[in-house]
C-alpha positions as YAML, in Angstrom:
chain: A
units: angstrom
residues:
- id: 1
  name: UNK
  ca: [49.42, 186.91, 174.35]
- id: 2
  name: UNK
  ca: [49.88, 183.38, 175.69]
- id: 3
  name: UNK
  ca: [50.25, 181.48, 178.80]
- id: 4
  name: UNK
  ca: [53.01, 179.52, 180.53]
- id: 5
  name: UNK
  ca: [53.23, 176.60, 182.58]
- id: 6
  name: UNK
  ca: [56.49, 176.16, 183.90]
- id: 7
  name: UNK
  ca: [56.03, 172.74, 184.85]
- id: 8
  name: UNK
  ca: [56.32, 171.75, 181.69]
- id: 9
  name: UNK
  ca: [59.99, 172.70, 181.00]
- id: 10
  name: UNK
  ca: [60.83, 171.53, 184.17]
- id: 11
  name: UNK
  ca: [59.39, 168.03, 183.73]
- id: 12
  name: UNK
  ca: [60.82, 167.62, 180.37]
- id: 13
  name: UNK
  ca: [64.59, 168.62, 181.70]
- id: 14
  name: UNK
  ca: [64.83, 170.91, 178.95]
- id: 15
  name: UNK
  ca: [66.21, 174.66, 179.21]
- id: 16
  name: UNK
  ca: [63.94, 177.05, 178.62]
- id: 17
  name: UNK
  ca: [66.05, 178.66, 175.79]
- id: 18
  name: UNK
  ca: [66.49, 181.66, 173.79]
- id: 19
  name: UNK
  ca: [64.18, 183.48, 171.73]
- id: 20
  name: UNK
  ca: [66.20, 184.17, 168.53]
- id: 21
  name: UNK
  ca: [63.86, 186.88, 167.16]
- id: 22
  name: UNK
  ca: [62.04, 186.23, 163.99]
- id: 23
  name: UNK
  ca: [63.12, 189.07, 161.09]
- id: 24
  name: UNK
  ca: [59.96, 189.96, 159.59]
- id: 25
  name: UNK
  ca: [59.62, 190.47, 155.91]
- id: 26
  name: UNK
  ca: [58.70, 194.06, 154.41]
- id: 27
  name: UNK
  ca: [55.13, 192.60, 153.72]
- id: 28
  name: UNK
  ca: [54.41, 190.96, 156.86]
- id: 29
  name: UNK
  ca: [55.82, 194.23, 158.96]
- id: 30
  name: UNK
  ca: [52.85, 196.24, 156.33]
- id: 31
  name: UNK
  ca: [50.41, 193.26, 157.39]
- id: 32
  name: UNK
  ca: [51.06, 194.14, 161.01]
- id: 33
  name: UNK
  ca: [50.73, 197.83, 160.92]
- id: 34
  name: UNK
  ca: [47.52, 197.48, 158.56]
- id: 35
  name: UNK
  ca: [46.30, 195.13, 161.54]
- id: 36
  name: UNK
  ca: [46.98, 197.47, 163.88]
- id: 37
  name: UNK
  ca: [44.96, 200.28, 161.89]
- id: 38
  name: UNK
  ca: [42.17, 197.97, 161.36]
- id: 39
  name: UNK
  ca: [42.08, 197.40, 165.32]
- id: 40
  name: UNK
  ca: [42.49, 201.86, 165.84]
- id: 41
  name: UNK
  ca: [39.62, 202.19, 163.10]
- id: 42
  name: UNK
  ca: [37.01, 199.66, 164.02]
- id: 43
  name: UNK
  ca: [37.44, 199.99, 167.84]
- id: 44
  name: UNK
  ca: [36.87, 203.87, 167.63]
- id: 45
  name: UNK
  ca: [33.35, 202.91, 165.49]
- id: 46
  name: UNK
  ca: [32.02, 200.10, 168.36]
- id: 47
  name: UNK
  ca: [28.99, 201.51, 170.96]
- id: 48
  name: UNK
  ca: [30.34, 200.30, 174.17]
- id: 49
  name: UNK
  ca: [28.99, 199.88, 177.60]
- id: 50
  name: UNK
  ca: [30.97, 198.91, 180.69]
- id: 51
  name: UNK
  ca: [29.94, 196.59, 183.52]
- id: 52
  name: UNK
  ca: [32.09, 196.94, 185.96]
- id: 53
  name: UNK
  ca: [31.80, 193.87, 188.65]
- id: 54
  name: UNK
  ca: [35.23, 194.22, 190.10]
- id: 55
  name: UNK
  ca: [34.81, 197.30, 192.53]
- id: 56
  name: UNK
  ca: [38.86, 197.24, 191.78]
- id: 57
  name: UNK
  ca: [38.76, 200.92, 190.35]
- id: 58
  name: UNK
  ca: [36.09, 201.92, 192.59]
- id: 59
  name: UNK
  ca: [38.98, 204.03, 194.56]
- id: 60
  name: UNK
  ca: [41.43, 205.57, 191.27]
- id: 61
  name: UNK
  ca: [44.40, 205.13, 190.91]
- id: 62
  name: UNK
  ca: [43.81, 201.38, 191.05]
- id: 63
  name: UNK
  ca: [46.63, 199.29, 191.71]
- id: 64
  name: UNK
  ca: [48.86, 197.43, 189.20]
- id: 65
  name: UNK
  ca: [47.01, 193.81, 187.85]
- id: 66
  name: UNK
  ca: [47.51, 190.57, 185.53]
- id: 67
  name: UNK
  ca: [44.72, 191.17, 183.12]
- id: 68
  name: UNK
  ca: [43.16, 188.11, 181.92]
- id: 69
  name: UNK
  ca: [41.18, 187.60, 178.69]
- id: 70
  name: UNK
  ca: [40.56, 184.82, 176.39]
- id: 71
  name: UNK
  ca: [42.67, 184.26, 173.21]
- id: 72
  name: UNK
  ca: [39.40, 184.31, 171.10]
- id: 73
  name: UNK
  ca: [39.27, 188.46, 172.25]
- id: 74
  name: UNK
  ca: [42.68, 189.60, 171.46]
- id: 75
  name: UNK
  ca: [41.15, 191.54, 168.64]
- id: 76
  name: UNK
  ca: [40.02, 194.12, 171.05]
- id: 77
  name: UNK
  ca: [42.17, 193.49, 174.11]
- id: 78
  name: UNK
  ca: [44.43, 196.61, 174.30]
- id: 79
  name: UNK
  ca: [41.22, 199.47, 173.01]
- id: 80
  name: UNK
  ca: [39.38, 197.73, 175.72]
- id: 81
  name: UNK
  ca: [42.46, 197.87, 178.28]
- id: 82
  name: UNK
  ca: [43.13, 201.42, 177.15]
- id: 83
  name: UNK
  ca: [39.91, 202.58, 177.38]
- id: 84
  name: UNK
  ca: [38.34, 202.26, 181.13]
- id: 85
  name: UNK
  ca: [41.59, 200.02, 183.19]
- id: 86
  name: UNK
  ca: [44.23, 202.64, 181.94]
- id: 87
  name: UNK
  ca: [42.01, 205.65, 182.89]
- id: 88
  name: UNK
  ca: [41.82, 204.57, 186.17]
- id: 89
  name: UNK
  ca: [45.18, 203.86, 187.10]
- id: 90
  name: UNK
  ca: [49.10, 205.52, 186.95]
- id: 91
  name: UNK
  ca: [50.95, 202.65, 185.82]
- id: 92
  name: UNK
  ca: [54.15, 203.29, 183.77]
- id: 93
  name: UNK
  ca: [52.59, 200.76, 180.96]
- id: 94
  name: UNK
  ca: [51.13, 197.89, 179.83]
- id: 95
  name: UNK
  ca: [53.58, 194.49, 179.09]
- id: 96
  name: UNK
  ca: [51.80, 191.30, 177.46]
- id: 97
  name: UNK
  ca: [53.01, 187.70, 177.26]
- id: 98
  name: UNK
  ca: [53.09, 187.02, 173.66]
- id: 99
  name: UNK
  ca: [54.33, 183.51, 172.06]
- id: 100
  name: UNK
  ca: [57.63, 182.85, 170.96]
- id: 101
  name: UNK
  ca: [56.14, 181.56, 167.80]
- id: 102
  name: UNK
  ca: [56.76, 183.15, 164.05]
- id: 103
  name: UNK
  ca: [53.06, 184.36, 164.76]
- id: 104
  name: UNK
  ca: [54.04, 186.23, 167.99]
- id: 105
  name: UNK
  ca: [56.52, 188.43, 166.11]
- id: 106
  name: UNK
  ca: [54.01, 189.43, 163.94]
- id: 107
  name: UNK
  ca: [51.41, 190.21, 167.37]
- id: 108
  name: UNK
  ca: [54.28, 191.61, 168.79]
- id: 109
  name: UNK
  ca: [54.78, 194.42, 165.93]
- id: 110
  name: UNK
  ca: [50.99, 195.00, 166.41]
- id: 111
  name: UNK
  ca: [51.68, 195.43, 169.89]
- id: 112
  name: UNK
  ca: [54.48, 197.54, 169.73]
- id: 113
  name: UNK
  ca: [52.25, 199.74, 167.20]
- id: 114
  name: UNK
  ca: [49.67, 200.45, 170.20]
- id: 115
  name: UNK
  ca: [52.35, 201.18, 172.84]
- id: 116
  name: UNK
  ca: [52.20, 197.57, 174.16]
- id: 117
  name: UNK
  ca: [55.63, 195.87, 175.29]
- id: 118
  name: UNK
  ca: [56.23, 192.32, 175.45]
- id: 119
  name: UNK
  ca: [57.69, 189.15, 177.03]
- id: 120
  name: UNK
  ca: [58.19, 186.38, 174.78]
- id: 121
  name: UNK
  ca: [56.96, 182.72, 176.00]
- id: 122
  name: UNK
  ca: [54.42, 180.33, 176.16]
- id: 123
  name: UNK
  ca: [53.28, 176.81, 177.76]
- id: 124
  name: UNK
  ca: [55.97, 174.63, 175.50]
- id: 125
  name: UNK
  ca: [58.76, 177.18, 175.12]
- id: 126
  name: UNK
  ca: [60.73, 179.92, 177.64]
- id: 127
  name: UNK
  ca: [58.44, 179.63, 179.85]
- id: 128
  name: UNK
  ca: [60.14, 179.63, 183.19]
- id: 129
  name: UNK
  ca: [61.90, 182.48, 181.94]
- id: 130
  name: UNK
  ca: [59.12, 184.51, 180.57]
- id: 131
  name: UNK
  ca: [57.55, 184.60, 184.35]
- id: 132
  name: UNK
  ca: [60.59, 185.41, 185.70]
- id: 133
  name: UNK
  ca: [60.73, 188.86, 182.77]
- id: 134
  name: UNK
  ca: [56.81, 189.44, 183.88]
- id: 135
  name: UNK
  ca: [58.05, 189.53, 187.52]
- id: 136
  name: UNK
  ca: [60.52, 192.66, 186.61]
- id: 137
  name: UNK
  ca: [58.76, 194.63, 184.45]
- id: 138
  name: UNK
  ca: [55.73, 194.09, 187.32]
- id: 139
  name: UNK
  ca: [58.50, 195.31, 190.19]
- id: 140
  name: UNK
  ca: [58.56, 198.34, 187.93]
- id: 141
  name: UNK
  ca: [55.09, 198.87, 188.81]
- id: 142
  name: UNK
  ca: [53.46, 197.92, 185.08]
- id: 143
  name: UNK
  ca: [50.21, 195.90, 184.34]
- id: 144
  name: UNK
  ca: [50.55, 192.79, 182.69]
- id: 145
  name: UNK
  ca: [48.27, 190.74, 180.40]
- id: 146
  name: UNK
  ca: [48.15, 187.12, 179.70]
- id: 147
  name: UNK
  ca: [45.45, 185.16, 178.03]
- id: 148
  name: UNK
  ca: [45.24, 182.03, 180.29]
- id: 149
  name: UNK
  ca: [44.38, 179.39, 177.54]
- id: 150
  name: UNK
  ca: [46.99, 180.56, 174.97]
- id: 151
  name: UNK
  ca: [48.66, 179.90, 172.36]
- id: 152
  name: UNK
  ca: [47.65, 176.29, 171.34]
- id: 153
  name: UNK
  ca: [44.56, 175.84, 174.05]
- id: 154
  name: UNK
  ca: [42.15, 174.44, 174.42]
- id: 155
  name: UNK
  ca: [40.03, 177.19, 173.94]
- id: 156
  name: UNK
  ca: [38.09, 178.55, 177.70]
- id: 157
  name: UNK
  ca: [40.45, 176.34, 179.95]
- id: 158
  name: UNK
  ca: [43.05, 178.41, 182.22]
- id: 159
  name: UNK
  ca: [46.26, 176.88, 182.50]
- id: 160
  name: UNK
  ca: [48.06, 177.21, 185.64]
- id: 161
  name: UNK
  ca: [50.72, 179.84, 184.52]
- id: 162
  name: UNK
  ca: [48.82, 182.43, 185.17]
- id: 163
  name: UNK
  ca: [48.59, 181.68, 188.97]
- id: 164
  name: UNK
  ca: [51.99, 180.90, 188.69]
- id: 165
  name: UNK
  ca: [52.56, 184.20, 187.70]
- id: 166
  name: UNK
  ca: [50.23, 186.30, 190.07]
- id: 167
  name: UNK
  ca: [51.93, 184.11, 193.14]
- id: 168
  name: UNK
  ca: [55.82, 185.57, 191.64]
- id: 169
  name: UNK
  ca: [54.91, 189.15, 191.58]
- id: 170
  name: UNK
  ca: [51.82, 189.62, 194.22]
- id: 171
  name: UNK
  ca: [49.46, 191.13, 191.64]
- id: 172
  name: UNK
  ca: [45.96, 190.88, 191.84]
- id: 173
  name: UNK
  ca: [44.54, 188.56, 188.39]
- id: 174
  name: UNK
  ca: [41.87, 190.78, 186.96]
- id: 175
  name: UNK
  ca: [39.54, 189.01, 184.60]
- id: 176
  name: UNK
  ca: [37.62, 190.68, 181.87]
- id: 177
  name: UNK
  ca: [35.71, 189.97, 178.64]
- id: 178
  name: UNK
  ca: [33.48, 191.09, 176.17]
- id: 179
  name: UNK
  ca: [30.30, 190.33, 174.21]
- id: 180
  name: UNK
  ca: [30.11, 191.68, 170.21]
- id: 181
  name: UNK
  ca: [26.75, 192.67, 168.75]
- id: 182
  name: UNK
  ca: [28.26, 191.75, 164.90]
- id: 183
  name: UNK
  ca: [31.35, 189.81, 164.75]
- id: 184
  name: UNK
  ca: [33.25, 187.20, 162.87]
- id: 185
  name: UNK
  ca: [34.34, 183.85, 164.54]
- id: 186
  name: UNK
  ca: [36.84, 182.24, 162.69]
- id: 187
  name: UNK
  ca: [37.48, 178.95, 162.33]
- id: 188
  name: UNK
  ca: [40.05, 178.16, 164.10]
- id: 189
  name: UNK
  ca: [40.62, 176.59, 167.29]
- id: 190
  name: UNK
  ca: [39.62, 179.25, 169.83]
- id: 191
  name: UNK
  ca: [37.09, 180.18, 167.46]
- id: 192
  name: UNK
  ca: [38.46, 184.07, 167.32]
- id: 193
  name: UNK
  ca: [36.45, 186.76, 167.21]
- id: 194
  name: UNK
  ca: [36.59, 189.61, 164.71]
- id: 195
  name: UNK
  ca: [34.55, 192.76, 165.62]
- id: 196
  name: UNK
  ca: [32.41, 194.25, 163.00]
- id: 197
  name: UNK
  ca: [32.03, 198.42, 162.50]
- id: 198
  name: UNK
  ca: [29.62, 200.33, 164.85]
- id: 199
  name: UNK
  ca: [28.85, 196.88, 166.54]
- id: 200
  name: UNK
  ca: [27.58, 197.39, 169.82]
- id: 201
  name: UNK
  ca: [30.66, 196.09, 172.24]
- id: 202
  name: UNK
  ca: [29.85, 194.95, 175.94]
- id: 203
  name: UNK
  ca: [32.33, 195.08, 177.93]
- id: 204
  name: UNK
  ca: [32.63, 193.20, 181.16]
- id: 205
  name: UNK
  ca: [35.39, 193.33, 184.24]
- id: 206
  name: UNK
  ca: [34.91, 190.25, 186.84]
- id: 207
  name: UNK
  ca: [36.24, 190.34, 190.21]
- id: 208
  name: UNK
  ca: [39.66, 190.02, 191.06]
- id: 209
  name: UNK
  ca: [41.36, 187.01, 191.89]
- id: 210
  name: UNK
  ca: [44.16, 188.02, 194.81]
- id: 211
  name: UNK
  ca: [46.58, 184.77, 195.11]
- id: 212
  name: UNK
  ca: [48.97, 183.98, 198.32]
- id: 213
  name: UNK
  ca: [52.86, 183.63, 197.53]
- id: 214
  name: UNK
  ca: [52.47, 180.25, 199.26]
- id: 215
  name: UNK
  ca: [50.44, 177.68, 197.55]
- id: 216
  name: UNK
  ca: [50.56, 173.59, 197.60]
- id: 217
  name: UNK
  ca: [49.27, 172.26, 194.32]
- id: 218
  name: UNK
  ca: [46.16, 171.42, 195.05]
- id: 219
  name: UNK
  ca: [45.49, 174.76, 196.44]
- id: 220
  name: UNK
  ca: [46.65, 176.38, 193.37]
- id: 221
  name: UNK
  ca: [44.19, 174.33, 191.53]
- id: 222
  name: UNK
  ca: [41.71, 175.42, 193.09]
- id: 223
  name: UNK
  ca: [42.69, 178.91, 192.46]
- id: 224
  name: UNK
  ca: [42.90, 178.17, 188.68]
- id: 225
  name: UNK
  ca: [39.24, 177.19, 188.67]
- id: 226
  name: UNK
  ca: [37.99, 180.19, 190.27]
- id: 227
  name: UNK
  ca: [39.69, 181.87, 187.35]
- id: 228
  name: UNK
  ca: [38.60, 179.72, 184.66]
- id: 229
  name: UNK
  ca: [34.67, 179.93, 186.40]
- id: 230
  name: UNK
  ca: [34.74, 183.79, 186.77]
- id: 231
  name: UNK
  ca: [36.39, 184.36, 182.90]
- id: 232
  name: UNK
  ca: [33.60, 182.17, 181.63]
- id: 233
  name: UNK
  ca: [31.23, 183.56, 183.85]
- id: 234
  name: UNK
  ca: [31.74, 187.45, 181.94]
- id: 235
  name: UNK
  ca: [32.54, 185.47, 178.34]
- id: 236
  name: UNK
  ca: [28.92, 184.59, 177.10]
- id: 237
  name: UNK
  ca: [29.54, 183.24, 174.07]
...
């Protein structure tokens, strides 16, 4: 998943374009569906235990919500999703904002494999657009999900899209996170986690972030930081 900042396009006086949808190979569809059983399989081996901060499913069904995670915990953002948010609420579905990168066809095959649909766009590319796809499918009453410092980074900083985002459709931004017993971190720039087989999985939900329609920049800044401060706040390492 990645986020947008539509400022960007709109600055640069370029259009936001069309996705022209990658053709995967035959091995790199297999890669993606032997992700996605790696994700089934280790997920259903993790102990987990849930802290719940939000109080937002205190009263079921809850609501529809922009759920918020890091990039360096997609690994385990849809078991996570599926098992406490989606028990507690009657949406129609999930939809995530996934890149319009050659790497975000191969996420969104994974995706699509776990009953996850998806908006292509990200901060440099379709951007304006993307938000404005998120805004239907949230009219139709689905969650959404958006990591806030995707695709590129940097890694643990919100960008603004996000906010953009919850302002266009009226959702509440739910933050949430979690902290692996065993894991991999990778080396890359987000430092991406890779959970390890009957790890013990913490799971945490922060509280939710409910943002006006009408917002002047600097008030939308300050909105973004209360994000970025509670995600980091339930991310501890």
């Amino acid at each position: 998943m990645a986020a947008v900042n539509p400022k960007s396009e709109a600055q640069s006086g370029k259009p936001s374009g069309v996705v022209v949808p990658h053709v995967l190979t035959f091995g790199q569809r297999l890669g993606a569906w032997l992700i996605f059983i790696l994700i089934r399989t280790v997920a259903a081996t993790l102990r987990y235990r849930w802290t719940d901060c939000s109080g937002f499913f205190a009263k079921p069904p809850a609501e529809p919500a922009i759920y918020s995670i890091w990039h360096s915990r997609l690994a385990l953002c849809m078991p996570v999703y599926f098992g406490y948010a989606k028990k507690r609420n009657q949406t129609p579905g999930f939809v995530g904002m996934v890149s319009a990168s050659k790497d975000g066809a191969i996420l969104t095959e994974v995706l699509k494999h776990l009953g996850v649909r998806t908006v292509r766009g990200s901060t440099s590319r379709r951007g304006q657009q993307a938000l404005l796809e998120m805004t239907r499918w949230a009219r139709r009453g689905y969650d959404l999900g958006i990591t806030p410092d995707g695709p590129r980074g940097p890694s643990g900083v919100a960008q603004d899209g996000v906010i953009f985002l919850a302002q266009l459709t009226g959702l509440p931004i739910m933050p949430y996170s979690f902290h692996l017993g065993w894991k991999i971190r990778l080396k890359s720039w987000d430092r991406f986690q890779i959970p390890l087989p009957f790890s013990r999985c913490e799971v945490f939900f922060g509280k939710p972030i409910r943002v006006p329609r009408e917002l002047s920049d600097a008030e939308r800044e300050t909105f973004r930081k209360q994000l970025e401060t509670e995600m980091r706040a339930i991310s501890s390492d």
